[in-house]
C-alpha positions in Angstrom: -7.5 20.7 36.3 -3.9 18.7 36.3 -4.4 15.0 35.5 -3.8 12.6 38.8 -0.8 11.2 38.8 -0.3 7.0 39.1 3.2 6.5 37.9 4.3 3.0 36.8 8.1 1.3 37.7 10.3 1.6 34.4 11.4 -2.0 34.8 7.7 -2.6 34.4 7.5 -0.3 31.6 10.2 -2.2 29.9 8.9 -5.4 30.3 5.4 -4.7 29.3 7.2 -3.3 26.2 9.4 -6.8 25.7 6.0 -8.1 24.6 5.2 -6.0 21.4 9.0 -6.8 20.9 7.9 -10.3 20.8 5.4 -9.8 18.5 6.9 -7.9 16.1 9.4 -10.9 15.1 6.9 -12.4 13.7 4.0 -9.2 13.0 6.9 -7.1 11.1 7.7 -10.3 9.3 4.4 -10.3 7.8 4.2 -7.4 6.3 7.5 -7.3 4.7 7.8 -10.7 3.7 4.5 -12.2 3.7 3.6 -11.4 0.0 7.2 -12.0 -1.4 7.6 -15.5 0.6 4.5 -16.5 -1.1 5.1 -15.3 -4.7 8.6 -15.8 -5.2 9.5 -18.6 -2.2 6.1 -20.8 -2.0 5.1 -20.6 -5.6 2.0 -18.7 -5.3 0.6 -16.4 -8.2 0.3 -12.8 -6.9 -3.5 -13.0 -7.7 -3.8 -16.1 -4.9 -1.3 -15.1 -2.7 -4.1 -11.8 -2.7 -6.6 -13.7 -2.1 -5.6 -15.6 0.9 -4.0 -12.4 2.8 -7.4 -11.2 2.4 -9.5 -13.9 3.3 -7.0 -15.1 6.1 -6.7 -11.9 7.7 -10.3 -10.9 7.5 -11.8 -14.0 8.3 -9.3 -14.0 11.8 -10.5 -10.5 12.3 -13.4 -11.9 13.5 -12.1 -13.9 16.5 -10.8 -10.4 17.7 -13.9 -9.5 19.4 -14.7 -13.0 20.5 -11.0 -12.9 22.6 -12.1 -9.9 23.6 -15.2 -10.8 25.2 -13.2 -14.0 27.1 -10.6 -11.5 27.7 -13.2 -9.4 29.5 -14.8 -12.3 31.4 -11.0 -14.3 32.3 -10.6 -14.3 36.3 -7.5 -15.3 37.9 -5.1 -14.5 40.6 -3.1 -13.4 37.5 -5.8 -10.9 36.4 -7.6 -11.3 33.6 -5.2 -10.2 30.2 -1.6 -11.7 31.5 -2.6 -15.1 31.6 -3.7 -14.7 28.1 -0.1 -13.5 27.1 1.8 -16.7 28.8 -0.5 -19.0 27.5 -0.5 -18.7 24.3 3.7 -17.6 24.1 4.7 -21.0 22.8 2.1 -21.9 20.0 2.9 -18.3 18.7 6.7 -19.5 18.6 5.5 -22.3 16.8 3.1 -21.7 14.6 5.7 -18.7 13.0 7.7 -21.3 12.0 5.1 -23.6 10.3 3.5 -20.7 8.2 6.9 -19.6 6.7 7.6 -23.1 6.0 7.1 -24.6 2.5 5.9 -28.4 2.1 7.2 -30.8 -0.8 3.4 -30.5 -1.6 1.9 -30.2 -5.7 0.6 -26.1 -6.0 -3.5 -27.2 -4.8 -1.7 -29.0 -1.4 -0.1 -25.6 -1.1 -2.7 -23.8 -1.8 -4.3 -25.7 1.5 -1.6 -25.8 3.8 -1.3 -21.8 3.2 -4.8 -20.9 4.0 -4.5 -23.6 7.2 -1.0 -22.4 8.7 -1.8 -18.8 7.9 -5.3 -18.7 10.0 -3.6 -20.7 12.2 -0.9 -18.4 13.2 -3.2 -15.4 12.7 -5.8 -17.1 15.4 -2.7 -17.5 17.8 -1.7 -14.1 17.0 -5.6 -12.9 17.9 -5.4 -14.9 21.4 -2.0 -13.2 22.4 -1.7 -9.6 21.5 -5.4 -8.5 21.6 -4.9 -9.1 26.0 -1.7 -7.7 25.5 -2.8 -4.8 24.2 -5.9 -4.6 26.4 -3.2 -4.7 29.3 -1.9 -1.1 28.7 -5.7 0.1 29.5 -5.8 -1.7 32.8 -1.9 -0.8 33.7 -2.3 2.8 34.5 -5.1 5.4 34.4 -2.3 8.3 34.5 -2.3 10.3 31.0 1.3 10.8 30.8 2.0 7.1 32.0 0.0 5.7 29.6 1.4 7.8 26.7 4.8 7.1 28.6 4.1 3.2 28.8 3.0 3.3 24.8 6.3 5.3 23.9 8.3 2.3 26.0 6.0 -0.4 24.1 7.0 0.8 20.9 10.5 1.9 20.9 11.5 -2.1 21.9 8.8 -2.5 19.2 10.3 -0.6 16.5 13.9 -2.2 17.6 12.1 -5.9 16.9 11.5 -4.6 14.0 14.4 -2.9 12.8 16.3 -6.8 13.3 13.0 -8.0 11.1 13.4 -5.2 8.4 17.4 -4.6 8.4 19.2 -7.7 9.9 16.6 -10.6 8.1 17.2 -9.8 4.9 21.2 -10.5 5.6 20.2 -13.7 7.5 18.0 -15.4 4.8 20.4 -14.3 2.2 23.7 -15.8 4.3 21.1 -19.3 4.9 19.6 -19.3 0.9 23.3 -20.0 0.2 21.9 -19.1 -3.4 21.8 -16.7 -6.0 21.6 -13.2 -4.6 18.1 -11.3 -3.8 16.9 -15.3 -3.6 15.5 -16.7 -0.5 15.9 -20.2 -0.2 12.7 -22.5 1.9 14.8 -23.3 4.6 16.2 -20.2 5.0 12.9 -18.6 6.3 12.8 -21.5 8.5 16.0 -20.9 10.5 14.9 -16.9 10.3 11.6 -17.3 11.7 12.5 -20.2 14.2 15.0 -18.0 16.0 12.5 -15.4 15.8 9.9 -17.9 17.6 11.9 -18.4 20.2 12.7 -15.1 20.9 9.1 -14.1 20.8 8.5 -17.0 23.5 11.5 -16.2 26.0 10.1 -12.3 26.0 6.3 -12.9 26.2 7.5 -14.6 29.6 9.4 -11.8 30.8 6.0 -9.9 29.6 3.9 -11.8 32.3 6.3 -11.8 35.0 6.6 -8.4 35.8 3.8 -6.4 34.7 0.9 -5.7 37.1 -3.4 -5.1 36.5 -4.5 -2.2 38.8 -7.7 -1.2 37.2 -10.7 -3.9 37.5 -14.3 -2.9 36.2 -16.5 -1.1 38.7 -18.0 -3.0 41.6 -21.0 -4.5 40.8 -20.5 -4.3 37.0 -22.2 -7.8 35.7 -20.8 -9.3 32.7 -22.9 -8.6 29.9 -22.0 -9.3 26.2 -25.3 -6.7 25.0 -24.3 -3.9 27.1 -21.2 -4.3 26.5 -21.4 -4.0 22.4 -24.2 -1.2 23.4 -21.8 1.4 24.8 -19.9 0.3 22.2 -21.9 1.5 19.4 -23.1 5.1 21.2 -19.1 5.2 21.5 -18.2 7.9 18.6 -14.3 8.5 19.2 -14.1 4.1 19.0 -15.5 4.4 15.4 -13.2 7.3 14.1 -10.3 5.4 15.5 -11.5 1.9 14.3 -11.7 3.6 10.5 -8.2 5.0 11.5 -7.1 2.2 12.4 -8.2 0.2 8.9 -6.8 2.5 7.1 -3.7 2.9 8.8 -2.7 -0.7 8.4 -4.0 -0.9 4.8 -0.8 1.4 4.0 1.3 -0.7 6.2 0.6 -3.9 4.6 0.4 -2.3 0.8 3.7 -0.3 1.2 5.1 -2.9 3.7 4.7 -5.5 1.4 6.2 -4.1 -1.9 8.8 -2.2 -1.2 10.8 -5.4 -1.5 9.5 -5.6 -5.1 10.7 -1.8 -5.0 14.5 -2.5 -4.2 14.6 -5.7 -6.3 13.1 -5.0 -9.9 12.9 -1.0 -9.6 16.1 -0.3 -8.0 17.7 -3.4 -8.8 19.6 -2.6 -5.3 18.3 -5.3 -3.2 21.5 -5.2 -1.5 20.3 -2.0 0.1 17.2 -3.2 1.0 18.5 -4.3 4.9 20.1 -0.6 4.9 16.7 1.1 3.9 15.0 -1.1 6.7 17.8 0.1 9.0 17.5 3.7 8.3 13.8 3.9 8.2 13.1 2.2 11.7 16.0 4.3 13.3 14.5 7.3 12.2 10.8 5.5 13.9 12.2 5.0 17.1 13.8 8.7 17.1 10.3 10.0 16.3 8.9 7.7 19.0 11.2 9.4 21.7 9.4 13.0 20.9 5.8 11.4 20.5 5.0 11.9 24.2 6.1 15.4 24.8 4.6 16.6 21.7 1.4 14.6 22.8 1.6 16.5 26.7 2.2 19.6 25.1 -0.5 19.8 22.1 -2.3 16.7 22.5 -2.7 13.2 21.1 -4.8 13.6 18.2 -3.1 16.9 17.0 0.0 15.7 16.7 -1.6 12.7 14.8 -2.8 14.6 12.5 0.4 16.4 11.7 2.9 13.1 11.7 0.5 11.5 9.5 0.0 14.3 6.9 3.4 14.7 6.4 3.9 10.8 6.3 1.4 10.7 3.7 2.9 13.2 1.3 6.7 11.4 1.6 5.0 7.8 1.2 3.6 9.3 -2.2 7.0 11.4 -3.2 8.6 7.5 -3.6 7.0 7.7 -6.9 9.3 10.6 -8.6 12.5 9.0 -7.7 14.5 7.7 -10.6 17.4 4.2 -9.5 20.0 6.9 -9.3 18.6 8.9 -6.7 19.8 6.4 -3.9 21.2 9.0 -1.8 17.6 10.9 -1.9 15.5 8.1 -0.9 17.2 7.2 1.8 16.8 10.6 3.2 13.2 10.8 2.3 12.6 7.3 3.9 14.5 9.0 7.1 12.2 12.1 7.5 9.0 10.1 6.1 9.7 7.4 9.0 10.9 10.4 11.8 6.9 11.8 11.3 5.3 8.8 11.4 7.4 7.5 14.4 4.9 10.5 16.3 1.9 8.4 15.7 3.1 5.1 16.6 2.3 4.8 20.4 -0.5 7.7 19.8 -2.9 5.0 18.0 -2.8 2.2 21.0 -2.7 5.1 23.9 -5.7 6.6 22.2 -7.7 3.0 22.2 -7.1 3.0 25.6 -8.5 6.2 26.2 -11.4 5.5 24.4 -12.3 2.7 26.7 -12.0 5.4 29.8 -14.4 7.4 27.4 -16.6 4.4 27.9 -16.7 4.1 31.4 -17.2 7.4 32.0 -19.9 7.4 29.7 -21.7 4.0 30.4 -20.1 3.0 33.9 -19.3 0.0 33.0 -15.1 -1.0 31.9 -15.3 -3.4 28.7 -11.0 -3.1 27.6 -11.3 -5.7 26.0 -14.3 -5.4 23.9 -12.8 -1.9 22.9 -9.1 -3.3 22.1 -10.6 -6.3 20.2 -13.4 -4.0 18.2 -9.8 -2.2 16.9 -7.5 -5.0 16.8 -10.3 -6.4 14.3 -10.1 -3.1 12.2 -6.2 -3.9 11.9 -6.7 -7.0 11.0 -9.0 -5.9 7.8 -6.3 -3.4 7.2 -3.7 -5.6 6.6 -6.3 -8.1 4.7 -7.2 -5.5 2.4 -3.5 -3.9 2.1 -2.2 -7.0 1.3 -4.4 -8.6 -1.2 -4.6 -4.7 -2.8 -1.2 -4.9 -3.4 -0.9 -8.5 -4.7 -4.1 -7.5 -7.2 -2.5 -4.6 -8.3 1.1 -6.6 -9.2 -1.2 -8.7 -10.6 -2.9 -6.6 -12.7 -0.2 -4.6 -14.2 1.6 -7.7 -14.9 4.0 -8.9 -12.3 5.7 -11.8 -13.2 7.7 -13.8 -10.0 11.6 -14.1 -10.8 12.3 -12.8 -14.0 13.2 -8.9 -15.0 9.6 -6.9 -15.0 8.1 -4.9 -17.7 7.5 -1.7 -18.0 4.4 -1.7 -17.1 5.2 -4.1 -14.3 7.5 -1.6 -12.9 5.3 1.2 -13.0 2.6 -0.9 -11.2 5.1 -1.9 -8.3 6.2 2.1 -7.8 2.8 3.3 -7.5 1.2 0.6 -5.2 4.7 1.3 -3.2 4.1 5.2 -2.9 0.9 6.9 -4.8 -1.5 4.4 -3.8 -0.3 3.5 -0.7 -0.1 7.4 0.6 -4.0 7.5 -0.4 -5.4 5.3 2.9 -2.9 7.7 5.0 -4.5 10.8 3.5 -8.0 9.3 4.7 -6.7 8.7 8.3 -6.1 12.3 8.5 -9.6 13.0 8.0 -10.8 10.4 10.3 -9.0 12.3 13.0 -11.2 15.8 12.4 -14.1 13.4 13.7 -12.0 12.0 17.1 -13.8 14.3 19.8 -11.4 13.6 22.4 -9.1 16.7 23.2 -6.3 17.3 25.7 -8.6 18.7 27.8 -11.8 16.1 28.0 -9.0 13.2 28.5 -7.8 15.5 31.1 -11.3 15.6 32.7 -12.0 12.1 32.0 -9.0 10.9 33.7 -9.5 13.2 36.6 -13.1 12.0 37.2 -12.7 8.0 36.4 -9.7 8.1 39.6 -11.7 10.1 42.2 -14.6 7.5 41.6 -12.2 4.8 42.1 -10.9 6.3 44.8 -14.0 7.5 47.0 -16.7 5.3 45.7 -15.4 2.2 44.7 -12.5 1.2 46.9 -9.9 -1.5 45.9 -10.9 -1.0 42.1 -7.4 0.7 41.7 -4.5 -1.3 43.2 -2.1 0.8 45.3 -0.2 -2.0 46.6 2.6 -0.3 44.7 3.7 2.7 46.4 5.8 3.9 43.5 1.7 5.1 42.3 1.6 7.4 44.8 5.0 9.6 43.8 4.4 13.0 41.7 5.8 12.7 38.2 
């Protein structure tokens, strides 16, 4: 049985895309400079800059499923995720700006305005990008458009964030006007102020040309219990929501110290922009093969494979010696090619699991789904992050100054070793996923015939472009 086909316009493939660009400004910033910013810009100890990544992010986690449920439950002429997206574009602008900004406050007032700006940003971050990634499920219904539309998303993505991880670190140097491998306050506020802007002007574009087609079934009352119900008898959600933890706890721990890696280890943190360059060139090339692999083998096979092999470069990073430059940048480049498969996989495959639902339950809940796994990245990057500042902390990390040996050691194996460990879990997570080519096929077959005959106007055709063959 061949999947129906409801193709999507690429200028609306693009534009949906623009707004994962716009988050990334600020997302990739984050992870890569999040930790640093606070230990060696801010004047945090790595022990409390821990702490707060972790209580930040996992306390904010928990407004995921709360947007989601508003998400759910939002009805305008607009649908019910776009107007989530416009509304909340400047405030995210903004508040990127305030929580990479350091106050003339003593270390406890710091302390403060930290935990404030950081929830802050993290709650704005919540109210946009959990409808924005809930859109994707509601876009299109087609298999191969919504791996297409994912592949899209995150190669404009992965080009936000090669300007975050290559072209920022030469813009806060040229603003620090300092010492090199210094980042001066003001600095990250110029950085991240352009960044907010840019983030603002494309979140717009977002909402301007992308389109909702799929609506719940007719007759499907809005109910918070059933809702969390199907969620729970839902078995592919949990294997992706531990996925999805543990995915984004080796983002945020490797994310967060390969800085540290360049700067002490290396002592090459003139290279560190380069390394950025290289290893999100080599993403957005892997991106561009993720969806024929994923049409020709399937989704969760070719997950499996990118992130094995991801896994065993991350923890290679440990055996190189400073002299090997010309090694680890190749590494980085094949490490980053395999994992640039996975990257659209993960959010095409949450919103297959909320087709799972429906067809299961009858009753569409995107946005319970989307937030459910938005709140499992969330705790990722809690935990990732405050591992990693514990584990500095722990073998001695000292802000500024040359690191010991034991230092050093600490920063090369929370950088490779033990960041590769939370990859090799993933892999295993996967063996429990339950949905194959061919079920998705069947699923996707069966959800648009019942749109179709028994539920008409549930899928928008006002588009004729929908009715074209691929």
């Amino acid at each position: 049985m061949a999947a129906i086909s409801q193709r999507i316009p690429l200028s609306e493939k693009l534009g949906y895309g623009l707004g994962d660009a716009a988050a990334n400004f600020v997302f990739q910033s984050l992870i890569v400079f999040q930790l640093s910013f606070y230990t060696d810009t801010f004047g945090l100890t790595a022990g409390a800059a821990a702490l707060l990544l972790l209580v930040a992010r996992c306390a904010d986690a928990f407004f995921d499923p709360l947007f989601g449920i508003l998400a759910d439950r939002t009805s305008t002429r607009f649908g019910k995720f776009r107007p989530w997206v416009i509304a909340t574009a400047i405030p995210y602008g903004i508040m990127a700006v305030v929580a990479f900004s350091t106050p003339d406050f003593g270390y406890g007032g710091k302390l403060v305005y930290a935990y404030v700006t950081y929830l802050l940003l993290m709650l704005v971050y919540s109210a946009n990008n959990l409808p924005y990634s809930a859109l994707s499920g509601v876009m299109t219904g087609d298999l191969g458009e919504r791996t297409s539309l994912s592949s899209y998303r995150f190669m404009l993505a992965i080009s936000a964030s090669f300007v975050v991880q290559a072209i920022a670190p030469q813009m806060l140097q040229y603003f620090s006007h300092g010492r090199p491998g210094h980042y001066d306050p003001h600095a990250y506020q110029v950085v991240m102020g352009i960044f907010g802007i840019l983030s603002v002007v494309f979140f717009v574009i977002t909402f301007a040309t992308t389109k909702e087609r799929i609506s719940p079934p007719a007759g499907q009352h809005a109910s918070i219990a059933e809702d969390l119900k199907g969620l729970g008898k839902n078995g592919p959600w949990f294997a992706l929501f531990a996925l999805t933890i543990l995915v984004f706890i080796t983002l945020s721990m490797r994310g967060g110290t390969i800085i540290y890696y360049f700067q002490y280890y290396l002592k090459r943190q003139d290279l560190f922009g380069w390394f950025n360059g290289v290893s999100q060139g080599a993403s957005l090339l892997g991106i561009l093969f993720s969806k024929p692999l994923a049409m020709r083998f399937g989704k969760k096979l070719v997950f499996i494979w990118g992130l094995g092999v991801t896994a065993v470069l991350t923890a290679v990073f440990m055996l190189f010696t400073p002299d090997q430059i010309e090694l680890i940048f190749v590494t980085e480049a094949v490490r980053s090619f395999a994992y640039g498969f996975t990257i659209p996989l993960l959010w095409a495959m949450m919103a297959d699991v909320a087709d799972y639902s429906e067809w299961k339950t009858g009753r569409r809940a995107t946005g319970i789904v989307f937030s459910a796994i938005v709140f499992g990245l969330k705790a990722g990057l809690g935990f990732g992050g405050a591992i990693a500042g514990w584990l500095l902390a722990s073998y001695g990390y000292v802000a500024n100054v040359d690191q010991s040996a034991t230092a050093l050691s600490g920063i090369r194996l929370t950088s490779s070793v033990y960041a590769s460990i939370p990859f090799f879990l993933g892999v295993v997570c996967l063996f429990f996923y339950s949905l194959n080519k061919q079920l998705n096929i069947q699923i996707t077959d069966e959800l648009a015939t019942r749109r179709k005959s028994n539920e008409p106007g549930v899928l928008s055709v006002e588009n004729p472009v929908l009715a074209e063959a691929p």
